[in-house]
C-alpha positions in Angstrom: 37.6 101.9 -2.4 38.1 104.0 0.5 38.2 107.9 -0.1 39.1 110.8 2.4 38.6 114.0 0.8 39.5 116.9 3.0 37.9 120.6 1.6 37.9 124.2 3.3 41.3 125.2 3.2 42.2 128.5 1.7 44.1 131.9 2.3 43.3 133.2 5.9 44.8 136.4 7.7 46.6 135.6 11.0 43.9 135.3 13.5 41.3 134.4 11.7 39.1 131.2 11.5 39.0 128.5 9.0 36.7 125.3 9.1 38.3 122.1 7.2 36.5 119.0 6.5 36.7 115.8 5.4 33.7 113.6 4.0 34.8 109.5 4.2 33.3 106.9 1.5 34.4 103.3 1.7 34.9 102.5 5.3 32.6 102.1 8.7 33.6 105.8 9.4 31.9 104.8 13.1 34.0 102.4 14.0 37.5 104.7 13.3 39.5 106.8 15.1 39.4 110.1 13.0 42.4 112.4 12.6 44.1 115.8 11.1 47.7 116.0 10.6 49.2 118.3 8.9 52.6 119.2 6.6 54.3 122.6 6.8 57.1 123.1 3.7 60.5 121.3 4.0 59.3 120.0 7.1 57.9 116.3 8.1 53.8 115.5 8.4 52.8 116.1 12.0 49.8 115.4 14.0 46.8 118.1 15.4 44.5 116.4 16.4 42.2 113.2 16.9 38.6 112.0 17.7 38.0 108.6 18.7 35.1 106.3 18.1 33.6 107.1 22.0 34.1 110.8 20.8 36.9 111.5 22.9 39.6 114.5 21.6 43.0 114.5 21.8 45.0 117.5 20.4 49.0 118.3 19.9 50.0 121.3 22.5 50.7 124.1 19.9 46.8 123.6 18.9 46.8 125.4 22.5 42.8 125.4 23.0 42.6 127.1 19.0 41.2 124.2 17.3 38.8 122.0 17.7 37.8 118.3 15.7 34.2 117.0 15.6 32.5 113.8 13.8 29.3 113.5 12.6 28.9 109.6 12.1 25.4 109.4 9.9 27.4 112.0 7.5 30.7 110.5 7.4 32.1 113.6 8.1 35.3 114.8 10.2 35.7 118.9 10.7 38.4 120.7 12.2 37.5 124.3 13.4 40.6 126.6 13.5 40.5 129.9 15.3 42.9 132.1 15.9 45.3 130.8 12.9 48.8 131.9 13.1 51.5 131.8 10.4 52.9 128.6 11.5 49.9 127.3 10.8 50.4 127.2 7.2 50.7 123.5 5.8 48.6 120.9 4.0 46.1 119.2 6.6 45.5 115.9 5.8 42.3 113.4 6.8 43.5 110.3 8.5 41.5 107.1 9.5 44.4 105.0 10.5 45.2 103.2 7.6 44.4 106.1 4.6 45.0 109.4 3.6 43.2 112.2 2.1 44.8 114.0 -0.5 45.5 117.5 1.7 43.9 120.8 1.8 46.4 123.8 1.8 46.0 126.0 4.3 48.2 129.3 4.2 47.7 132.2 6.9 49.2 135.5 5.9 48.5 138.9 6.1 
């Protein structure tokens, strides 16, 4: 049974930091391409961000050099570093391996 389960959200002040991460069980977590989306109220689930198997990044533009996704394949473990969060960062952020999701952790950046 495959499980994403995505942790480290939380109530940040605009600029500040935030680490998420997401621990895999149930899959070759090696041989996926790792990614964050994320779901902001009343609007649709949008992609951040994504790490492939040869460790390459790939990030959506309004991530503008703030975040940052890392693997760690012996720990089956995805992160997403977040700095300088803004408002419109707010949302769920969810784990994604392609086929499954995590069920979300809520961020919410607010002063």
């Amino acid at each position: 049974q495959v499980q994403l389960v995505e942790s480290g959200g939380g109530l940040v002040r605009p600029g500040g930091s935030l680490r998420l991460s997401c621990k895999a069980s149930g899959i070759i977590f090696s041989s996926h391409n790792m990614a964050w989306y994320r779901q902001a109220p009343g609007k649709e689930r949008e992609w951040v961000a994504t790490i492939t198997r040869g460790l390459n990044e790939h990030y959506a533009d309004f991530v503008r050099g703030r975040f940052s996704i890392s693997r760690h394949n012996a720990m089956n473990t995805l992160w997403l570093q977040m700095n300088g969060l803004e408002p419109d960062d707010t949302a769920v952020y969810y784990c994604y391996d392609g086929r499954d999701w995590g069920q979300g952790t809520q961020v919410t950046v607010s002063s």
